[in-house]
Each structure stands twice: as structure tokens, then as C-alpha cells.
TINU-571445 format. One record per atom (N, C-alpha, C): x negated, z, y; atom name. Coordinates in steps of 0.2 Angstrom, whole numbers, plus 5000, padded with zeros to 4 digits. Each point is the difference from the previous one (the first is absolute). Last residue first. Layout:
    c1    c3    c2   a
     X     Z     Y  CA
...
***
This chain:
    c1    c3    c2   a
  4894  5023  4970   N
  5002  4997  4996  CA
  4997  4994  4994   C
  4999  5025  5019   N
  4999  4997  4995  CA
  5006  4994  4995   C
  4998  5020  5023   N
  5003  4996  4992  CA
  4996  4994  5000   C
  4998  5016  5020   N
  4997  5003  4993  CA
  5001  4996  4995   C
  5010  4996  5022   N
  4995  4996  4999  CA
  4996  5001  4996   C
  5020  5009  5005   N
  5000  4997  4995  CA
  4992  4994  5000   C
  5006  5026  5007   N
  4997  4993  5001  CA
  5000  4998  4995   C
  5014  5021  5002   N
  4996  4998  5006  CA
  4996  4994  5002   C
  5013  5011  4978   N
  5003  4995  5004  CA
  4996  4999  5007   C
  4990  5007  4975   N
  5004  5003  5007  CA
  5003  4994  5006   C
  4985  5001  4976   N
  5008  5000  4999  CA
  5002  5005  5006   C
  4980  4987  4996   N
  4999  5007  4999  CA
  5007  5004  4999   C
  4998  4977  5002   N
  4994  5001  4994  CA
  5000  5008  4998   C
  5020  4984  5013   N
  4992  5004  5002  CA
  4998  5004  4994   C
  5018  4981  4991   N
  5000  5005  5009  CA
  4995  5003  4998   C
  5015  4978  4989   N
  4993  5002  5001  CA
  4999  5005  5007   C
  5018  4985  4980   N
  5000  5005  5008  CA
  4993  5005  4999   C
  5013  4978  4986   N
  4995  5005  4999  CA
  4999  5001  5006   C
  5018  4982  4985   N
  4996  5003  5006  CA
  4997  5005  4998   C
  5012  4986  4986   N
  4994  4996  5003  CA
  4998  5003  5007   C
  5014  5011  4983   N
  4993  4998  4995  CA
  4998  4994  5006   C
  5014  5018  5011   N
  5002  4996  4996  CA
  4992  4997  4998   C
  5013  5017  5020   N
  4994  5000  4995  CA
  5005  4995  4993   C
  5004  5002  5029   N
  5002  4997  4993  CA
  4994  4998  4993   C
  5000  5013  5026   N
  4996  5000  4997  CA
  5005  4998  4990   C
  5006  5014  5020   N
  4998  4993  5005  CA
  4995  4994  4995   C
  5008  5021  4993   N
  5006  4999  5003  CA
  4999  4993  5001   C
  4984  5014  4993   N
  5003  4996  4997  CA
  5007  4998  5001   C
  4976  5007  5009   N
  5005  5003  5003  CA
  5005  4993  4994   C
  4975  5016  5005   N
  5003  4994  4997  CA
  5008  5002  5004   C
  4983  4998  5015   N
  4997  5005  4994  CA
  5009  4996  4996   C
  4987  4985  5015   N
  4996  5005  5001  CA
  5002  5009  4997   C
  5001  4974  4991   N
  5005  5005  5003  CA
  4994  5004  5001   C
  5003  4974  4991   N
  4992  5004  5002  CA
  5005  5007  5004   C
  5008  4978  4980   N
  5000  5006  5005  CA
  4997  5004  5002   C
  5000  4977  4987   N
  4997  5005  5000  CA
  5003  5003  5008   C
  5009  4980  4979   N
  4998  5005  5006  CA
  4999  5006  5002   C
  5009  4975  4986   N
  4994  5005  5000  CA
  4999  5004  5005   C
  5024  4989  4998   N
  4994  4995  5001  CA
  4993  5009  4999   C
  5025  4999  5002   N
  4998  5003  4995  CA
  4992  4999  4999   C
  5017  4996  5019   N
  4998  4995  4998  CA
  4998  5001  4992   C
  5004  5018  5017   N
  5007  4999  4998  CA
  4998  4991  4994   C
  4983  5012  5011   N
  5002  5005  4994  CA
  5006  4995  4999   C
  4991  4991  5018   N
  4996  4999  4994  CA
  5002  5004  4994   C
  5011  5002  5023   N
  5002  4994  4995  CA
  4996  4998  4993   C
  4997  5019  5013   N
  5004  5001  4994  CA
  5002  4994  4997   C
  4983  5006  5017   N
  4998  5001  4995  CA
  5007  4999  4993   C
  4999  4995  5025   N
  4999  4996  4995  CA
  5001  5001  4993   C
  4999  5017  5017   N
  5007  4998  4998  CA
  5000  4994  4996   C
  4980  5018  4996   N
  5005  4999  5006  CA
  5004  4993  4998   C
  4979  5016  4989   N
  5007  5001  5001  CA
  5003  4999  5007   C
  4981  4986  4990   N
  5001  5006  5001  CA
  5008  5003  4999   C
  4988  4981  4985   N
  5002  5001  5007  CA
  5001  5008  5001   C
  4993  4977  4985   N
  4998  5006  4999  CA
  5001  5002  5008   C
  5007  4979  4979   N
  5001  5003  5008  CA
  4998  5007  4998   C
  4996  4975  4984   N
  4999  5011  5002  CA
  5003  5001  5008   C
  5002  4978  4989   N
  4999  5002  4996  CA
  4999  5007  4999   C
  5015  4982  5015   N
  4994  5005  5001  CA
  4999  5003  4994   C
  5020  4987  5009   N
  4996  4997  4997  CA
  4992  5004  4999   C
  5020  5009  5009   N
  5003  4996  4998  CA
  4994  4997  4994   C
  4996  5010  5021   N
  5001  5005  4995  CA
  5002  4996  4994   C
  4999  4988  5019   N
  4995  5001  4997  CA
  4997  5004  4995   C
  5022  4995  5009   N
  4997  4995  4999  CA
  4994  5001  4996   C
  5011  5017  5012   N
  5002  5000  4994  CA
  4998  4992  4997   C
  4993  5004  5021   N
  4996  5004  4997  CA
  5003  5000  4992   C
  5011  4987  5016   N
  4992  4998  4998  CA
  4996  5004  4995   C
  5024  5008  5009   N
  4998  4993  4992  CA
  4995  4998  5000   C
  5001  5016  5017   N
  5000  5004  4991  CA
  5004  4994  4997   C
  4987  4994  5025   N
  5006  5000  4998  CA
  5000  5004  4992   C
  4981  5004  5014   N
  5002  4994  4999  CA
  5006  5002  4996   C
  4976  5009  5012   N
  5008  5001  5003  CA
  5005  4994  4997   C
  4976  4997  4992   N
  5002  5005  5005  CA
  5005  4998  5003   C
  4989  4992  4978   N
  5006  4998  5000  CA
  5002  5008  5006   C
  4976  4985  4992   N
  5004  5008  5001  CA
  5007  4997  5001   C
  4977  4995  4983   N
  5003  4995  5006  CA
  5003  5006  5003   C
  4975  4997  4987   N
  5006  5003  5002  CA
  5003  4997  5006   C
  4982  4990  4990   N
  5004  5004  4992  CA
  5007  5004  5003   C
  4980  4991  5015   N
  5004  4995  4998  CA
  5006  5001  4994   C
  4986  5016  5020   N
  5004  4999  4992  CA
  5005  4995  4998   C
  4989  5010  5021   N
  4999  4996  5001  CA
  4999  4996  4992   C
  5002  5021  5012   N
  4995  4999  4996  CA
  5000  4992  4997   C
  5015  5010  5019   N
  4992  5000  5001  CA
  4997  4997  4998   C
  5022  5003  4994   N
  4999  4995  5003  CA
  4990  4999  5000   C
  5008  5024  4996   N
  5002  4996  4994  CA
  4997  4992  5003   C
  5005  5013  5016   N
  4994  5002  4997  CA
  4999  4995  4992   C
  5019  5000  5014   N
  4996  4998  5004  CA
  4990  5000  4995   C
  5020  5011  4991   N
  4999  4993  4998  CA
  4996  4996  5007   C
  5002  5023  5001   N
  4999  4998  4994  CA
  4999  4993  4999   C
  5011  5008  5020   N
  4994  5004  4999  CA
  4994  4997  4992   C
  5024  4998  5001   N
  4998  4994  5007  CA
  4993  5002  5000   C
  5019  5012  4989   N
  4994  4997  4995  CA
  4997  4993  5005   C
  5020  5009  5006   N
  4996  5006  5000  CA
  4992  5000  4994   C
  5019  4982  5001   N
  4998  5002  5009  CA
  4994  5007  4999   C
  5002  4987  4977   N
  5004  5001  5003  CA
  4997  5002  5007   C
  4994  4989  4977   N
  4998  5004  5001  CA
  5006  5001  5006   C
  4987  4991  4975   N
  5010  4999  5003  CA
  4996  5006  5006   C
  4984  4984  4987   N
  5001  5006  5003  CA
  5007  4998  5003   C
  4990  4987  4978   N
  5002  4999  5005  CA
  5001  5008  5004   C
  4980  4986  4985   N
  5006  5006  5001  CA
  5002  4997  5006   C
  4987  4987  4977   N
  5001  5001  5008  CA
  5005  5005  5003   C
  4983  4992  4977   N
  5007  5002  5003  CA
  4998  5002  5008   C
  4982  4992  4980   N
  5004  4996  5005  CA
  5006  5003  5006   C
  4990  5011  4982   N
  4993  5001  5004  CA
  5005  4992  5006   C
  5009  5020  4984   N
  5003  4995  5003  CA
  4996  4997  5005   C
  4992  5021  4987   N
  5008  4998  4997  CA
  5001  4992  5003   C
  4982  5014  5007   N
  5000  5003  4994  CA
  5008  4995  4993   C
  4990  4995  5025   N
  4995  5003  4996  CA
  5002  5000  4995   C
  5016  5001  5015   N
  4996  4992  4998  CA
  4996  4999  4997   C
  5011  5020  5005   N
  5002  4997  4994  CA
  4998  4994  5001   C
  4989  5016  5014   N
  5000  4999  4994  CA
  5002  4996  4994   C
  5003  4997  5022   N
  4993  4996  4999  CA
  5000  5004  4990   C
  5017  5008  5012   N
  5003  4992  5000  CA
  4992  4997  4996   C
  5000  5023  5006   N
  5004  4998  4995  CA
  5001  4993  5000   C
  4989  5006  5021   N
  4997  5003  4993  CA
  5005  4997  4991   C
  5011  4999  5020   N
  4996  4995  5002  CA
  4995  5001  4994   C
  5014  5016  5005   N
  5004  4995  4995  CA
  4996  4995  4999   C
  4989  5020  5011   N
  5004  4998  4993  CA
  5002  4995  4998   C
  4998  5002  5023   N
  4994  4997  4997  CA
  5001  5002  4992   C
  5017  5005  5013   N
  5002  4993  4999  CA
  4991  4998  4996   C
  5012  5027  4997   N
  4996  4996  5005  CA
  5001  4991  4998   C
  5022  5014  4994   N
  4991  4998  4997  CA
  4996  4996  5004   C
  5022  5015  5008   N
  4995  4994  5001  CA
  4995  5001  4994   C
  5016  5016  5008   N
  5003  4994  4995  CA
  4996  4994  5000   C
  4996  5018  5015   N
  5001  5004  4994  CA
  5000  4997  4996   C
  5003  4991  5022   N
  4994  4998  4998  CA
  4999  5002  4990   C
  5023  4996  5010   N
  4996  5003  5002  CA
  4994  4998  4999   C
  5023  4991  4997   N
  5000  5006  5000  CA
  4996  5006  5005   C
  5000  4974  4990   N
  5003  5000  5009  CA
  5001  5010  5000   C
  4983  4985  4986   N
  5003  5005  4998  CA
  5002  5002  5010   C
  4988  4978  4981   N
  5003  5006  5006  CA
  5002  5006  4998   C
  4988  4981  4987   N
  4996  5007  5005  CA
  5004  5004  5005   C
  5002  4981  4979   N
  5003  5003  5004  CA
  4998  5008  5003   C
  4994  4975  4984   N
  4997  5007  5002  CA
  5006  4999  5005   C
  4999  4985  4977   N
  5003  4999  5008  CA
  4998  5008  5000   C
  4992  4978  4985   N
  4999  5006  5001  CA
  5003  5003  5009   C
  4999  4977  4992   N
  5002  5003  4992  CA
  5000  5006  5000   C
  5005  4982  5018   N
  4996  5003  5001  CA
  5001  5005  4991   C
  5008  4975  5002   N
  5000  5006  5005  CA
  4995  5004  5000   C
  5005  4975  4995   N
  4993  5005  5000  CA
  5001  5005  5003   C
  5019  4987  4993   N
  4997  5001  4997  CA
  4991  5002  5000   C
  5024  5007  5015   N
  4995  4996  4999  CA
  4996  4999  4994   C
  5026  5006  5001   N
  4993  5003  5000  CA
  4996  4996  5002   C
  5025  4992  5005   N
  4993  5003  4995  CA
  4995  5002  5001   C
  5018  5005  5020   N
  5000  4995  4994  CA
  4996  5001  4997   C
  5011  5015  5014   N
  4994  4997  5005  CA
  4996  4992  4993   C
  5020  5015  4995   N
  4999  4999  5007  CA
  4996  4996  5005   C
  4998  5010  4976   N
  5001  4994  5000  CA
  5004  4997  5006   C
  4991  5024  4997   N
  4995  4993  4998  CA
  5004  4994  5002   C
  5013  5017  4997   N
  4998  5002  5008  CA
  4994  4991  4999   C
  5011  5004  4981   N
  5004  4998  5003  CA
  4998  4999  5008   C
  4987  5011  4986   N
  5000  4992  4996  CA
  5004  4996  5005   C
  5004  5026  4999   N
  4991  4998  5005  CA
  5000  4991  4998   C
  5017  5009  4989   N
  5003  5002  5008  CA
  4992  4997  5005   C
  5001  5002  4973   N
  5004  4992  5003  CA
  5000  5002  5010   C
  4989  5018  4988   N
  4997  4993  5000  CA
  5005  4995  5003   C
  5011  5019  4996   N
  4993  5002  5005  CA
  4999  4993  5001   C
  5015  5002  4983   N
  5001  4997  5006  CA
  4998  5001  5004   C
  4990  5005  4979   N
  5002  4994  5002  CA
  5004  4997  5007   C
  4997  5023  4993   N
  4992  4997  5003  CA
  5002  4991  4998   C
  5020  5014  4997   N
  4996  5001  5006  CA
  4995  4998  5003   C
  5023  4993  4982   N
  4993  5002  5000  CA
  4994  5002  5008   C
  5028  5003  4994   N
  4994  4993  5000  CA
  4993  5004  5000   C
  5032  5008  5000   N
  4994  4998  4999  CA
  4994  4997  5002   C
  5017  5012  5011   N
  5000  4996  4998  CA
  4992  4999  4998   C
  5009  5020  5009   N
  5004  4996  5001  CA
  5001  4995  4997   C
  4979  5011  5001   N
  5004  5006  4997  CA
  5006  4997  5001   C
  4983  4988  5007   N
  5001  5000  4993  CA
  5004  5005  4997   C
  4995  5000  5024   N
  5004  4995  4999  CA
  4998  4999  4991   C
  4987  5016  5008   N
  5008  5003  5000  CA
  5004  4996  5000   C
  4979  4995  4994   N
  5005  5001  4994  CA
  5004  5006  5004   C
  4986  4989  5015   N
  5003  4993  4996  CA
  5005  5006  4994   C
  4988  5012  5013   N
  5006  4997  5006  CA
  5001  4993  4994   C
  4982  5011  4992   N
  5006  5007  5003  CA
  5006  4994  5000   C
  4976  4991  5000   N
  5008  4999  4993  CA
  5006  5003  5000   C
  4986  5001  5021   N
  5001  4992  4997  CA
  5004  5001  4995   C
  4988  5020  5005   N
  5008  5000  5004  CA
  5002  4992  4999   C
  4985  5015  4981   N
  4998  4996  5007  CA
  5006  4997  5002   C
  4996  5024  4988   N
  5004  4991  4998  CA
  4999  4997  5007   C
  4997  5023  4998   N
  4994  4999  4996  CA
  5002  4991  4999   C
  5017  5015  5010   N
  4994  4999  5006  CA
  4994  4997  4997   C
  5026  4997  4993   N
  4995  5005  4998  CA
  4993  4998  5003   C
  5030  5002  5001   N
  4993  4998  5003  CA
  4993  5002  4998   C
  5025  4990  4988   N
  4997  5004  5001  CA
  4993  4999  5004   C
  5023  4985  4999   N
  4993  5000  4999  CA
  4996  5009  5000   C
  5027  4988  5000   N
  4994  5003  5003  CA
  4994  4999  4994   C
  5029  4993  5008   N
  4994  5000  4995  CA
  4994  5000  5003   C
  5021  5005  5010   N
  5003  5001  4995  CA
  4994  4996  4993   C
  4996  5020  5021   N
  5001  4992  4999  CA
  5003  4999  4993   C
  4999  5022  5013   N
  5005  4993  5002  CA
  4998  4994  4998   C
  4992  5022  4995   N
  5007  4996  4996  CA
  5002  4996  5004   C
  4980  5010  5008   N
  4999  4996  4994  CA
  5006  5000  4997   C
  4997  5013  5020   N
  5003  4992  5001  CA
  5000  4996  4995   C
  4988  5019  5006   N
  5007  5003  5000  CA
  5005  4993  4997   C
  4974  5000  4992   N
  5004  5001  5005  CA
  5009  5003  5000   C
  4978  4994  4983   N
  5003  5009  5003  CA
  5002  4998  5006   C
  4994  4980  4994   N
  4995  5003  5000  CA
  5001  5007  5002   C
  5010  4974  4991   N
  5000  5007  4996  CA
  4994  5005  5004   C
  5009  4974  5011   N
  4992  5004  4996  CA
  5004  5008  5000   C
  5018  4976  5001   N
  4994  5006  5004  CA
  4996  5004  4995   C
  5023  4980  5003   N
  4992  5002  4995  CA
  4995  5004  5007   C
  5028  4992  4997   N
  4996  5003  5003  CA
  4994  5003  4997   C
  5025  4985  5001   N
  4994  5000  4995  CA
  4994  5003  5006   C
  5023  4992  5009   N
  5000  5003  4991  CA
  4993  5002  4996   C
  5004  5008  5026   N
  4999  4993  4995  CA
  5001  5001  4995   C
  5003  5018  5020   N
  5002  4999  4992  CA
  5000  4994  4997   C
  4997  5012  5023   N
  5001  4994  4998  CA
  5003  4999  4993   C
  4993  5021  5006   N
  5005  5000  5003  CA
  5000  4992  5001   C
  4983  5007  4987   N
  5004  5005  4996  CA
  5007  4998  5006   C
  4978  4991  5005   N
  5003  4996  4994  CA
  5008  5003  4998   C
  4989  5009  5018   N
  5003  4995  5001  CA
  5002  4996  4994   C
  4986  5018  4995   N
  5006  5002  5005  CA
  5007  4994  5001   C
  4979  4999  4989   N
  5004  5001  4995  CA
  5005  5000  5005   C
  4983  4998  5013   N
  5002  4993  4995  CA
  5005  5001  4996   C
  4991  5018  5012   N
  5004  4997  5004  CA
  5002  4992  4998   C
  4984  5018  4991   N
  5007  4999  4996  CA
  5003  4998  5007   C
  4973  4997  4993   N
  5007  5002  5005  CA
  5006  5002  4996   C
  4979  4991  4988   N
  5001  5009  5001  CA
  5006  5001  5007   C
  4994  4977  4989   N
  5000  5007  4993  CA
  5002  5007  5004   C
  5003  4972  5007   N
  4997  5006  5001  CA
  5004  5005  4996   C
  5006  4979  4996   N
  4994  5000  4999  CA
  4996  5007  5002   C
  5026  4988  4996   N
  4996  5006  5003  CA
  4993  5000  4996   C
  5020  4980  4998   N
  4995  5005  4997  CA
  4998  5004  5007   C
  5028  4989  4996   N
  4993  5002  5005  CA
  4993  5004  4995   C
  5023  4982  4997   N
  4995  5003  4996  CA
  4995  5002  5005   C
  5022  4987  5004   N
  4999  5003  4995  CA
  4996  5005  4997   C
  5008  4995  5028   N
  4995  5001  4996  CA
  5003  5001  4993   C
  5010  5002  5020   N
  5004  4993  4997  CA
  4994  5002  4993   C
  4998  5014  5019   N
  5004  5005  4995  CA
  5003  4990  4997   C
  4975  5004  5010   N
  5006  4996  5001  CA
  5007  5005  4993   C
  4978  5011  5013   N
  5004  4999  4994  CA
  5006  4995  5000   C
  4990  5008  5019   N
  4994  4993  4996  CA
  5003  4999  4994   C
  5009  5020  5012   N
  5002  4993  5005  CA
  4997  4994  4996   C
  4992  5022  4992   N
  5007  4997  4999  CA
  5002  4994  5001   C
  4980  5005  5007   N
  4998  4998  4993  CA
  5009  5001  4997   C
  4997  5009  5022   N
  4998  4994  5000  CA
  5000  4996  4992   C
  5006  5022  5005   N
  5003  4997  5002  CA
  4999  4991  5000   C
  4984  5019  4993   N
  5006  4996  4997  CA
  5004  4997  5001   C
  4976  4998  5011   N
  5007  5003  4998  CA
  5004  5000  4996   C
  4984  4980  5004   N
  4997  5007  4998  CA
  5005  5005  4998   C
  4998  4973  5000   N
  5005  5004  5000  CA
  4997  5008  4999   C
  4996  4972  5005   N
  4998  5004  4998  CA
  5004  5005  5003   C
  5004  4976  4989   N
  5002  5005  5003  CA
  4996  5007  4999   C
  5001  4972  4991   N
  4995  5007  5000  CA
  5006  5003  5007   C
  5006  4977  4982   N
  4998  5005  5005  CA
  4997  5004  4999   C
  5001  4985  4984   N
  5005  4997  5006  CA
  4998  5004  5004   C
  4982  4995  4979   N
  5002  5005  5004  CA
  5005  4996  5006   C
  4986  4990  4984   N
  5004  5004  4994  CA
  5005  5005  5006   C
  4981  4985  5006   N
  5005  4995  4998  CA
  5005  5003  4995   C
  4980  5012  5020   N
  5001  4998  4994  CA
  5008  4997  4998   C
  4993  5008  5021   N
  4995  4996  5000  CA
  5001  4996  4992   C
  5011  5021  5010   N
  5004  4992  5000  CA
  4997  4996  4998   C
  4988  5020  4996   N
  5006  5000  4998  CA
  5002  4994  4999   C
  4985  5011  5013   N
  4997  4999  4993  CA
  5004  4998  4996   C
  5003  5002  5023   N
  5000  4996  5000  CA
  4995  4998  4992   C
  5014  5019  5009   N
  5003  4994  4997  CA
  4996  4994  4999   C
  4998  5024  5006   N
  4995  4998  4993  CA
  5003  4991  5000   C
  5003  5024  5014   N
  4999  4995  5002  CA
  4997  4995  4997   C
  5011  5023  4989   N
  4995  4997  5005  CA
  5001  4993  5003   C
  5013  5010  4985   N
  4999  5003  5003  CA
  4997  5002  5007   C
  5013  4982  4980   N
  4995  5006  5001  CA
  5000  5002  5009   C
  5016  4982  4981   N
  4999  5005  5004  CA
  4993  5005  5000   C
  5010  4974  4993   N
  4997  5005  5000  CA
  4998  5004  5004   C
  5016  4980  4987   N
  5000  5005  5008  CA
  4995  5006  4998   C
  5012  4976  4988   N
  4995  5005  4998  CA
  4999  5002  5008   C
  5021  4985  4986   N
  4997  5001  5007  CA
  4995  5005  5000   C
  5004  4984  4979   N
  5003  5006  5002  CA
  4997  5000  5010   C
  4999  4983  4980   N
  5004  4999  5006  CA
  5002  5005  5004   C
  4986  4999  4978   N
  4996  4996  5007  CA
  5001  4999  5005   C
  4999  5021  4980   N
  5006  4997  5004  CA
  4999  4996  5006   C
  4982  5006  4984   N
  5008  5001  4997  CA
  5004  4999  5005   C
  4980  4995  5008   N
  5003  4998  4993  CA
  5005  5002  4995   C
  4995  5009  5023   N
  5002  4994  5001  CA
  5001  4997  4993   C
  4990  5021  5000   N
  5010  5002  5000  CA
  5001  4991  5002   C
  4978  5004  4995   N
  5003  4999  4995  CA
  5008  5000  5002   C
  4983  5003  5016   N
  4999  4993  4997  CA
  5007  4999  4994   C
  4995  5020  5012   N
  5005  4995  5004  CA
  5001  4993  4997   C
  4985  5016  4991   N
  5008  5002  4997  CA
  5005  4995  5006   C
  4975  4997  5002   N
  5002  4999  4993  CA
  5010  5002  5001   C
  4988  5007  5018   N
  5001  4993  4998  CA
  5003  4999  4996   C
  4990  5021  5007   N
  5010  4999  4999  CA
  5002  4992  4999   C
  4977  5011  5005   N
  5002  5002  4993  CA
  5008  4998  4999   C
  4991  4995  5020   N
  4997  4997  4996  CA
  5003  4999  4994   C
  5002  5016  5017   N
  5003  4994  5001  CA
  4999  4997  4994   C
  4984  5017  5005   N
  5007  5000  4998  CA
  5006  4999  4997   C
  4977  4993  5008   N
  5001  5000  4994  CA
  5009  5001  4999   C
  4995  4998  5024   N
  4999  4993  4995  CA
  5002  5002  4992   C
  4999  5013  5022   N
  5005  5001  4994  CA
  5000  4995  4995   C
  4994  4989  5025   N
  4998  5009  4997  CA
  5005  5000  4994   C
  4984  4979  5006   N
  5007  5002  5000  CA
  5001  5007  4998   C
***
């Protein structure tokens, strides 16, 4: 799915506007062609994609309470926000022309991973706690697909990277690592590979080895994968879209970046971001983990 992480990082805040308000009607505006990241989830009425201004006016229902703006750098959201005029208007502080028009905002600060971003500009409105409602959002996605299995998998690898290869931790690494940590930490544990259309090549090879230890969860709905993030004692992934439902879970994890980038990257006491040995961004097949 293209723009996956993206998308992604907005879950949690769609999660929480339905628990604070469970009868509201919720309408998400973007840009692209993303609906089908959207409707798919139990928190979202509509999708309307809306490039122009013109258009993302038109999308602004002027019946609307509370429009958030998630993009930082247009001011064609302020725009429209500023000739509709809901009572309540949350947007990212970013030196634009258009930062008076909300009526509570969020400062944008490029070192802050964009998940908690977009939850405490909805905390700048109304209170709550953000990495608790991270987790309850990914629990919620889990529990779509019912309880966990009790012989899940303990260890969840994620090798994609729908961006490019640049984003790839070769897969014989991860394959290497898994033998280590059964080695060295969990001589029982089984992994589960989260992989995707563009990892076809991979898990073809993968299959090969004919690894009773490893299961894969390819091309599969993000409540299977938040199922299994859900119950995992390490996730270790590259930078791509799955990767957030694991940040957003709190669960142990390892971020493998080909250089750093904190944005994309929620630093907390159960995470750790791992880049090339030699500190250039050209091959993340130089990292170590």
C-alpha cells in the first residue's frame, strides 16, 4: 500500500477523537489516493480525497465542530480552515502565514517522531496520555482478528522497505540474527517475518530454508500484524509502514535506519535505532545489530 507509514502515524489520533467523542461523524481528508488506509478501520465515516484548495475547501464540511490539520508545511489547510471557520481549529505551529488560524496548536519539531506529533496536537485540546493511547489503538487493531494465539510467534522481523532497497537490512542478516538470538537469549523462540508484495523475492528464499522456527504474515491485513506485534517480546524492523504499529505498542524494539531520522523514530526506554557503522547513509547493509 503506497504512503503506508505515513498514514499510519495518524491512527492512533483517529483512535482517540472516537474515544472522546464515539457519536461524532469522522471525515479524513488527504491528498492522495489513500482511502483504502482509512475506511478499512472502525474509527473512520468517510474519506474524501482532496488536493487543491479548492477541493480540501469543498471537503471541509462547513457543519464540522473541529477540523485537525496534520500537514505542517501547505497553508492551503489554514486557508480553508480560516474561510470555514469551525469552532475549533488544531494545526502544527510551523512559521507559516496561516499559524493564527488555529485556535489550538502544536509546535512542529522535526526531532519528534510524527505518531506523538499528531497525538499531542489532539492533547493540546483536550487532555490524555499519548503512549497509552498509542497502545490501546494497536490492541484495538489486535483485537479485530480475536485473541492472540498462545503459541505466537515471541520474535517479530520486519524486512521491508516499500521505499527502496536503501531501506533494506539485507534479509540473510535478519536470518543471521534470529540464529543469534536463539543462541544467545531464546533457544526455543520462533519468528514471525511481516513482509509485503515487494518482498516477494525474499520470502520466496526465506521459504527455501525450510525453518520450522519461522512463520510469515505476507501481504496481510495490519490487525494480523498488530495481533502479532501485540504479543512479541522484540520486534526488530526496518524503516517501513509496519514498523509503527510496533513503536506505537511500546513492545521492545529495534529500528534498523539507513541514517538517522527522528522523526520516524519514537525514542523511549524500550526503543533503540541502529544505523551504518560508518555513519553514511549509502548502505544500510553496513549496520550492525
Amino acid at each position: 500500500m503506497r504512503f503506508l507509514g505515513t498514514q499510519i502515524v495518524s491512527y492512533p489520533l483517529l483512535y482517540q477523537i472516537k474515544q472522546f467523542w464515539p457519536t461524532c461523524h469522522l471525515r479524513v481528508v488527504a491528498q492522495d489516493a489513500v482511502g483504502q488506509h482509512y475506511l478499512s478501520l472502525p474509527w473512520v465515516d468517510a474519506f474524501t480525497q482532496a488536493d487543491k484548495l479548492p477541493e480540501v475547501y469543498r471537503a471541509m464540511d462547513g457543519k464540522a465542530d473541529l477540523v485537525i490539520a496534520l500537514h505542517f508545511a501547505s497553508e492551503k489547510y489554514g486557508i480553508a480552515a480560516l474561510l470555514k471557520r469551525p469552532k475549533f481549529r488544531l494545526g502544527f505551529k510551523n512559521k507559516r502565514v496561516t499559524d493564527f488560524v488555529w485556535t489550538h496548536s502544536h509546535r512542529k519539531d522535526f526531532s519528534e517522531y510524527m505518531g506523538r506529533a499528531n497525538l499531542r496536537l489532539l492533547a493540546a485540546f483536550k487532555d490524555f496520555d499519548p503512549a497509552q493511547a498509542a497502545r490501546q489503538c494497536v490492541q484495538a487493531l489486535a483485537d479485530l482478528e480475536g485473541p492472540a494465539s498462545a503459541h505466537a510467534p515471541q520474535i517479530v522481523l520486519m524486512p521491508g522497505g516499500g521505499a527502496g532497497d536503501y531501506k533494506r537490512w539485507p534479509i540473510e542478516h535478519y536470518v543471521a540474527l534470529a540464529d543469534l538470538l536463539k543462541a544467545a537469549l531464546v533457544p526455543q523462540a520462533s519468528f514471525c517475518f511481516v513482509m509485503g508484495p515487494d518482498e516477494a523475492e525474499q520470502y520466496r528464499w526465506l521459504q527455501s530454508l525450510g525453518r520450522s522456527d519461522f512463520v510469515y504474515l505476507m501481504t496481510r491485513p495490519l490487525s494480523e500484524i498488530a495481533n502479532a506485534v501485540m504479543g512479541a517480546k522484540l520486534v526488530v524492523a526496518n524503516d517501513c509502514g509496519p514498523s509503527h504499529l510496533a513503536q506505537f505498542a511500546g513492545v521492545p524494539y529495534v529500528g534498523v535506519f539507513h541514517e538517522s531520522n527522528r522523526e520516524w523514530f519514537w525514542t523511549r526506554e524500550t526503543s533503540v535505532d541502529v544505523l551504518p557503522l560508518d555513519g553514511t547513509n549509502e548502505k544500510i547493509g553496513r549496520a550492525h545489530v
